[in-house]
C-alpha positions in Angstrom: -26.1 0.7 3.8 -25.7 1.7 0.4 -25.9 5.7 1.3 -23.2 5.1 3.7 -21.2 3.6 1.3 -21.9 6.0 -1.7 -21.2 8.8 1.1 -17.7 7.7 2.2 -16.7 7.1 -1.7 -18.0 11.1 -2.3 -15.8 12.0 0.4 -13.0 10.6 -0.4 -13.3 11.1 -4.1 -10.8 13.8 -5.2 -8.2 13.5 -2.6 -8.3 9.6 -4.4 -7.9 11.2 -7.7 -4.9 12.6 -6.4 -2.8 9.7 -5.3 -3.9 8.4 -8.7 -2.6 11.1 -11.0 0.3 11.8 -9.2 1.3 7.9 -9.0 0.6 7.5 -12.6 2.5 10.9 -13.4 5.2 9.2 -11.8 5.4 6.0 -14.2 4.5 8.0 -16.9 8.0 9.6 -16.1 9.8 6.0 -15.4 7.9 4.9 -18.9 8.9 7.9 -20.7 12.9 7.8 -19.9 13.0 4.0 -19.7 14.3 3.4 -23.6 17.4 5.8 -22.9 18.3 4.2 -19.8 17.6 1.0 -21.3 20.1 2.2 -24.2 23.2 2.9 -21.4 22.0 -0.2 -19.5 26.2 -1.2 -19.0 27.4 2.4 -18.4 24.8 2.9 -15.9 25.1 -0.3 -14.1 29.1 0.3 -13.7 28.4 4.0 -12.5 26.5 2.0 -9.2 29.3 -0.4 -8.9 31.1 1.6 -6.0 28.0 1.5 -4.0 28.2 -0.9 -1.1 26.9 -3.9 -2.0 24.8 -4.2 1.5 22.9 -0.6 0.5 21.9 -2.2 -3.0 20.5 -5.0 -1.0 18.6 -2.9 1.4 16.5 -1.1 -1.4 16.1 -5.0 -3.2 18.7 -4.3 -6.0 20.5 -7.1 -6.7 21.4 -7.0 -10.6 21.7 -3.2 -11.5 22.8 -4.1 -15.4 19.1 -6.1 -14.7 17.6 -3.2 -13.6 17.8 -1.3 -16.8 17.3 -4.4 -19.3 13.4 -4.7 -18.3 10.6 -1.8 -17.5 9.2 -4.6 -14.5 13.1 -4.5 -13.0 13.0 -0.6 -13.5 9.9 0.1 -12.0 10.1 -2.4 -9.5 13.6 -0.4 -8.0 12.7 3.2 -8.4 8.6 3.1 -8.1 7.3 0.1 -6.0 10.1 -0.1 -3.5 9.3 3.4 -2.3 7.0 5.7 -3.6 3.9 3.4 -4.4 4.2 2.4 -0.7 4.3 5.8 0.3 1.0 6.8 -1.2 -0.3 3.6 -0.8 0.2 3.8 3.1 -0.6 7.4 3.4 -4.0 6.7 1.4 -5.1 3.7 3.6 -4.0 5.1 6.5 -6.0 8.4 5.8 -9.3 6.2 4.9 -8.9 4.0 8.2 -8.5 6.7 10.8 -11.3 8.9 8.9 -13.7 5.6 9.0 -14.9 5.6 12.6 -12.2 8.0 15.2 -13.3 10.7 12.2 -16.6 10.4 12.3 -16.4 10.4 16.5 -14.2 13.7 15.9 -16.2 15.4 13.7 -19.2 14.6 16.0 -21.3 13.0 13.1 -21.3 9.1 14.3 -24.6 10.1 16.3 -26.1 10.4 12.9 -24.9 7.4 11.6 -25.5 5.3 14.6 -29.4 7.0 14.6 -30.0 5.2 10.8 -32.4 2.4 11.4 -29.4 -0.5 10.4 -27.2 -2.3 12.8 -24.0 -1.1 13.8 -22.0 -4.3 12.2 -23.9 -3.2 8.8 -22.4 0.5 9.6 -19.4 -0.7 10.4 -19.3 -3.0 6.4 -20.5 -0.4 4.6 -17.9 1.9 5.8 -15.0 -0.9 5.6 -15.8 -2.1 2.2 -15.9 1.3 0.5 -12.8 2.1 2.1 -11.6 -0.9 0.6 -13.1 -0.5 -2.6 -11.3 3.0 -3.0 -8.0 1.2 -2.5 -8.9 -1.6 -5.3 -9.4 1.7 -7.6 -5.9 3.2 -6.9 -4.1 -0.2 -7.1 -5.9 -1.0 -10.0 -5.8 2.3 -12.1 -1.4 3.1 -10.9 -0.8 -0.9 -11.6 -2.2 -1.7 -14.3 -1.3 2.5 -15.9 1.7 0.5 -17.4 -0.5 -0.7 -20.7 -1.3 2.4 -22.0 1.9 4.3 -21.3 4.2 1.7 -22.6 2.6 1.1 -25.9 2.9 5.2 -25.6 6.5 4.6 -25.4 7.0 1.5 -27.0 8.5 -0.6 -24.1 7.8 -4.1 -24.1 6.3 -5.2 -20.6 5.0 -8.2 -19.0 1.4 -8.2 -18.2 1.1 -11.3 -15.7 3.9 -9.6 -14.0 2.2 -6.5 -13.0 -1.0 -8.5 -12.3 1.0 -10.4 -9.4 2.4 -6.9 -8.9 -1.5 -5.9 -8.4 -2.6 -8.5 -5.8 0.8 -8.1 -3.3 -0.4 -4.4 -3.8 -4.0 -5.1 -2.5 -2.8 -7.6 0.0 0.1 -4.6 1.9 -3.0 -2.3 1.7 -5.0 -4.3 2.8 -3.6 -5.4 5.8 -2.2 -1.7 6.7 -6.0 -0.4 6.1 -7.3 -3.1 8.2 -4.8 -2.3 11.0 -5.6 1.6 10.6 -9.3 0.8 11.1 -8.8 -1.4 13.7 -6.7 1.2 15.9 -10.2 4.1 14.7 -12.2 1.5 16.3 -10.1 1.9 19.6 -9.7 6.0 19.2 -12.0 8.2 19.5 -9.3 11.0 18.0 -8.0 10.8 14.1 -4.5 11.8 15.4 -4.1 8.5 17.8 -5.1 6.3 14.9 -2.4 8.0 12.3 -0.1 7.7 15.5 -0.2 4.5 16.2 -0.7 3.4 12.6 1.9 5.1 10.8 4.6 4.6 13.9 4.4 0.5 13.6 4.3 1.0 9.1 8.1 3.3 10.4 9.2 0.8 12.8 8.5 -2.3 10.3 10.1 -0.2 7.6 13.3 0.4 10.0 13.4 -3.6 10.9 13.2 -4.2 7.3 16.6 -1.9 6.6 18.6 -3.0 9.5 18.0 -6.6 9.1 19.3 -6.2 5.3 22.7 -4.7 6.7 22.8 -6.7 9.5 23.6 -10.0 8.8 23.2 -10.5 12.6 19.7 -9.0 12.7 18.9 -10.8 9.9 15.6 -12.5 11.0 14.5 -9.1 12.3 12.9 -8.8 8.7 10.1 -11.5 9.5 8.1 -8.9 11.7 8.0 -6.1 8.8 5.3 -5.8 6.0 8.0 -4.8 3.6 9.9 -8.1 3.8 6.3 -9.4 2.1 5.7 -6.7 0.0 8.9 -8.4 -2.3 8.5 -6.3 -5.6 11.0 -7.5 -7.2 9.8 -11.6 -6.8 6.5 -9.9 -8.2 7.2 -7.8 -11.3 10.8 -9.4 -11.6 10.1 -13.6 -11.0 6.4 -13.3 -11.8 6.2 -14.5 -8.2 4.1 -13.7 -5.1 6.1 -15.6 -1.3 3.3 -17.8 0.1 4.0 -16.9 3.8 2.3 -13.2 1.9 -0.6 -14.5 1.6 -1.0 -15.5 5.5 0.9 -13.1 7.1 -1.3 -10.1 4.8 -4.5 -12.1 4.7 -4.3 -13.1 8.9 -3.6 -9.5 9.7 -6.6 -8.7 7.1 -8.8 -10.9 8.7 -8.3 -11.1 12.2 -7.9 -7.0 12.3 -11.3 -6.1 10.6 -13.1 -9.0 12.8 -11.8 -7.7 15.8 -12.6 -3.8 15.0 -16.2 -5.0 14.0 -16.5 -6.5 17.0 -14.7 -3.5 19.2 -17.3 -1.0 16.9 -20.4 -3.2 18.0 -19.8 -3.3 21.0 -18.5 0.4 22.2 -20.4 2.9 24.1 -19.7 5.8 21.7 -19.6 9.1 23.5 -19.2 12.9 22.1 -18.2 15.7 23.9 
């Protein structure tokens, strides 16, 4: 077990490295210019008055004077509510569908399935270093704001980003989860990214919508993203209980049923 584990981190090591530099270049930037916006915090906030008040609401901006006043409002608006996601998703997604469809694609699961363990023991190893590399990248971008904003001296709230660290391991969690369920299905990478990036667009879409529609409003229940609340996080120091079981039942009941669709496929290479 342990091989396969150390094996999947090796692969995966510098693309991680990656995501991690570039996200913590990122709030290194956010960091760095942070005091001077914090400086014009009334000017700026009465520059984004004219925007509709429904398009603040849609990208979880509901104080802009607020927004400048505090690093966790900042970062919250311009990092967490988009690009973190982004990398987050793209990184989980990449992990999940290279776990088991990429292993079927690249014609190496007969070797793996040939090693003298069970397939459920396979099937850990591979999960939990997957998961492991996304604890590293959560924990390394999230918690990147101690060092740079003693850099900078900006004041910041460390329970904050710690809430902001485990809703960032619970939406990972449960998109990696769903990715590796799907590369338990597939026997092709490209199905797994298809079907698992497709529902992370459509959540993303009934997440928008519902926040202009006041009609559609309930439309946000089915999306990840009405969970992944950064602002309740880094802003309230809060984390919505119904996260917890929506993330963690999604979690769960996807990585049982992908161990249990692993175990029990008749894996086939052309």
């Amino acid at each position: 077990m342990s091989a396969i584990f150390l094996r999947t981190i090796k692969d995966r090591l510098v693309s991680t490295l990656v995501y991690i530099i570039g996200e913590i270049s990122f709030i290194w930037m956010y960091v760095a210019i942070f005091p001077s916006m914090e400086g014009q915090a009334d000017e700026l906030s009465q520059a984004f008055a004219a925007y509709p008040e429904s398009l603040m609401k849609a990208f979880g901006i509901s104080d802009m004077a607020a927004m400048f006043r505090k690093i966790e409002n900042f970062l919250a608006t311009e990092n967490y509510s988009f690009l973190w996601p982004i990398l987050a998703v793209a990184l989980v997604v990449s992990i999940g569908g290279y776990s088991i469809a990429g292993e079927i694609e690249r014609k190496t699961i007969e070797t793996l399935l040939a090693q003298p363990i069970s397939r459920i023991k396979i099937f850990i190893s591979k999960y939990f270093s997957g998961l492991l590399i996304f604890t590293v990248f959560t924990a390394m971008t999230v918690f990147s704001i101690i060092p740079l904003a003693k850099i900078h001296g900006v004041d910041y709230f460390l329970e904050a980003h710690t809430k902001m660290f485990i809703l960032g391991l619970l939406f990972g969690g449960a998109i990696y989860s769903m990715t590796t369920l799907f590369s338990a299905l597939f026997s092709e990478r490209a199905k797994t990214y298809f079907f698992s990036v497709g529902i992370i667009v459509v959540m993303y879409a009934l997440n928008i919508v519902a926040s202009l529609k006041d009609n559609l409003s309930d439309l946000k229940y089915f999306s990840f993203f009405h969970y992944f609340d950064t602002n309740k996080a880094l802003v309230d120091n809060q984390i919505d209980p119904l996260a917890y079981y929506i993330f963690g039942g999604v979690i769960i009941g996807s990585t049982l049923l992908a161990a249990l669709i692993f175990n029990r496929r008749n894996v086939t290479v052309s």
